[in-house]
C-alpha positions as a Markdown table, in Angstrom:
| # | Residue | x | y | z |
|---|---|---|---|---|
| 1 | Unk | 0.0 | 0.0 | 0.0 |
| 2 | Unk | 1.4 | 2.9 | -0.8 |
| 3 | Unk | 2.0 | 5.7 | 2.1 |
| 4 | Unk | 2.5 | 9.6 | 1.2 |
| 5 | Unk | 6.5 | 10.6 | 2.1 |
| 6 | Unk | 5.8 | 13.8 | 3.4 |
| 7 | Unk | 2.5 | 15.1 | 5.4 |
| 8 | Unk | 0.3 | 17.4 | 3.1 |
| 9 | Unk | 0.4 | 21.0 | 4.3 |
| 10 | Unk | -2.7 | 22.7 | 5.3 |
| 11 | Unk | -1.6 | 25.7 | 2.0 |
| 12 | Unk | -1.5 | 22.6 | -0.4 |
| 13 | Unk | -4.5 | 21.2 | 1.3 |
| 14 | Unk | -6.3 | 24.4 | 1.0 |
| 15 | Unk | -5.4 | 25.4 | -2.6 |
| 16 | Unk | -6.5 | 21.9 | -4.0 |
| 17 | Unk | -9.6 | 22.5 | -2.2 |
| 18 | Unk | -10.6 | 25.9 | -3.5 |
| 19 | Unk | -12.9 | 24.7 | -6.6 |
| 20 | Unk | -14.8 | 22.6 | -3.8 |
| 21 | Unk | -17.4 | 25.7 | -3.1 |
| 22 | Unk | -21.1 | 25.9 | -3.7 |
| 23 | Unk | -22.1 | 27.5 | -6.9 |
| 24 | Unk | -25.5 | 28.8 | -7.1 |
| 25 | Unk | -27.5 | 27.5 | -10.0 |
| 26 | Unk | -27.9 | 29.5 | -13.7 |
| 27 | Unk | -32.1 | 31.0 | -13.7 |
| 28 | Unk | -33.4 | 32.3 | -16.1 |
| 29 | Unk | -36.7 | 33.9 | -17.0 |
| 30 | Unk | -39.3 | 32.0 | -19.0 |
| 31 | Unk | -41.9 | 33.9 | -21.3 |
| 32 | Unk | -44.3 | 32.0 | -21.5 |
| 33 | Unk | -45.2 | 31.1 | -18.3 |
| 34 | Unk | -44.0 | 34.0 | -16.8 |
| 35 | Unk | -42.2 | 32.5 | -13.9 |
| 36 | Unk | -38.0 | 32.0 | -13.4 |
| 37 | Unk | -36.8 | 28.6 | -14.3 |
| 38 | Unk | -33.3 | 26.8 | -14.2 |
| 39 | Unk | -31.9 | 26.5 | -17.6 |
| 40 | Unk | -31.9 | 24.2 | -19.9 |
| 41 | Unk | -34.7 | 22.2 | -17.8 |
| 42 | Unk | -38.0 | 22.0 | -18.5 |
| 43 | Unk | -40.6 | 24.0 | -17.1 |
| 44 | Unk | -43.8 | 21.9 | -15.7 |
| 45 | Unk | -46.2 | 24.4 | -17.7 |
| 46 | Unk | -44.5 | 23.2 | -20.5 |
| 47 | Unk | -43.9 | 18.9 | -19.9 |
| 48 | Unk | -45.0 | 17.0 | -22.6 |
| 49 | Unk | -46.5 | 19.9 | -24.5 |
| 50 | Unk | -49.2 | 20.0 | -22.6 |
| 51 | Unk | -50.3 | 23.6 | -20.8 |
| 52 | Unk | -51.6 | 22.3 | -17.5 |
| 53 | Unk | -51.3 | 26.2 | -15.9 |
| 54 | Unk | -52.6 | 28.8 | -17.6 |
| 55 | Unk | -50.9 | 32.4 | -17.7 |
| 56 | Unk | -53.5 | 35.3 | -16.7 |
C-alpha cells in the first residue's frame, strides 16, 4: 500500500480545495409562463407539450 513521504500542508490542502465551493444555479426567466426557471430544464407548464397552468 502505498503511504505519502511527506505530510500534506494545510496551504497545499487548502489550494487543492478551492474549486470545492457551492455554486449557485444558472435562472433564467421564461416567457411564456412568466415565472424563473433553471436552464436548460423543463418548465412543468411546458412537460410534454401540454399547458396544464394557464398564464392570466
Amino acid at each position: 500500500m502505498a503511504v505519502p513521504a511527506r505530510k500534506t500542508s494545510k496551504a497545499k490542502k487548502n489550494k487543492r480545495r478551492t474549486h470545492y465551493g457551492v455554486k449557485s444555479p444558472a435562472i433564467s426567466f421564461d416567457g411564456t409562463t412568466g415565472t424563473f426557471k433553471r436552464s436548460h430544464h423543463v418548465s412543468l407548464a411546458e412537460y410534454k407539450a401540454q399547458h396544464p397552468i394557464k398564464k392570466n
